[in-house]
ZADO-214864 format. One record per residue (C-alpha): residue in one letter; x, y, z. Coordinates in Angstrom, 1 decimal. Each point is the difference from the previous one (the first is absolute). Layout:
BEGIN
[node A,[X,Y,Z]];
...
This chain:
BEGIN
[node X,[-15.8,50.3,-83.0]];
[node X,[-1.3,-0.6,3.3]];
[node X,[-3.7,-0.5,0.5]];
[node X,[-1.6,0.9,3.3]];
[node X,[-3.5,-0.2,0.9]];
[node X,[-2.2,2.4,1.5]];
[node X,[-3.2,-0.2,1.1]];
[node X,[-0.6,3.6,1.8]];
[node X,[-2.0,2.8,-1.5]];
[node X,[3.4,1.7,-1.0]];
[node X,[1.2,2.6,-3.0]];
[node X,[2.3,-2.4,-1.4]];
[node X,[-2.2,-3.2,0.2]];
[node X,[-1.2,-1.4,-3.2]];
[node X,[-1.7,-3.4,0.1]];
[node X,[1.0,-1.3,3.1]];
[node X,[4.0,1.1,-1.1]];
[node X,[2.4,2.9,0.8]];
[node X,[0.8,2.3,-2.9]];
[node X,[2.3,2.1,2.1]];
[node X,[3.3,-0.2,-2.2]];
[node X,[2.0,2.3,1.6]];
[node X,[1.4,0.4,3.8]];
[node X,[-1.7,3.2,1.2]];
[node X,[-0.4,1.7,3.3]];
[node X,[-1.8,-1.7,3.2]];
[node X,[-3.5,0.5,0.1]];
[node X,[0.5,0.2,4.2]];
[node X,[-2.7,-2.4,0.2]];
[node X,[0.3,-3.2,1.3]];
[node X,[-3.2,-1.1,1.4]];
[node X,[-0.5,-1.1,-3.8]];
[node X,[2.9,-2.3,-0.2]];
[node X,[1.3,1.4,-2.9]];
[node X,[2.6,3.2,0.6]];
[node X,[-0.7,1.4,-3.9]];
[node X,[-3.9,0.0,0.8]];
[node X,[-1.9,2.7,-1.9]];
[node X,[-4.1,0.2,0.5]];
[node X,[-1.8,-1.1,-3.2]];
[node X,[-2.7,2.7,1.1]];
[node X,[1.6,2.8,0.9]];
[node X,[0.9,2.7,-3.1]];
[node X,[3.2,-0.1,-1.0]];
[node X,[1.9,2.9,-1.2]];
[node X,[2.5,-0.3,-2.7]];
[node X,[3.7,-0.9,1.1]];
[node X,[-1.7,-0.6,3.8]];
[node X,[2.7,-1.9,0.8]];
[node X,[2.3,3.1,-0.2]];
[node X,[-2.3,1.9,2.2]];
[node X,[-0.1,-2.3,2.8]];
[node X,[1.2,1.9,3.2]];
């Protein structure tokens, strides 16, 4: 298991780690560093990573 560490207000932060598991689409941004970055604040629907357009 690889532990990376994270430090941005993202989705899959918890505790200063990354929880993402799984490979998933490109968030398109990359002013955050991080291409899987997903706002802690904005709502999140369920399965958004399948709605991404």
């Amino acid at each position: 298991m690889m532990n990376i560490n994270c430090s941005e207000k993202c989705l899959y932060e918890n505790e200063g780690t990354c929880t993402l598991n799984r490979v998933i689409i490109s968030s398109g941004n990359i002013s955050s560093g991080c291409p899987y970055f997903r706002d802690k604040q904005k709502p999140q629907l369920e399965n958004s990573d399948s709605n991404i357009k």
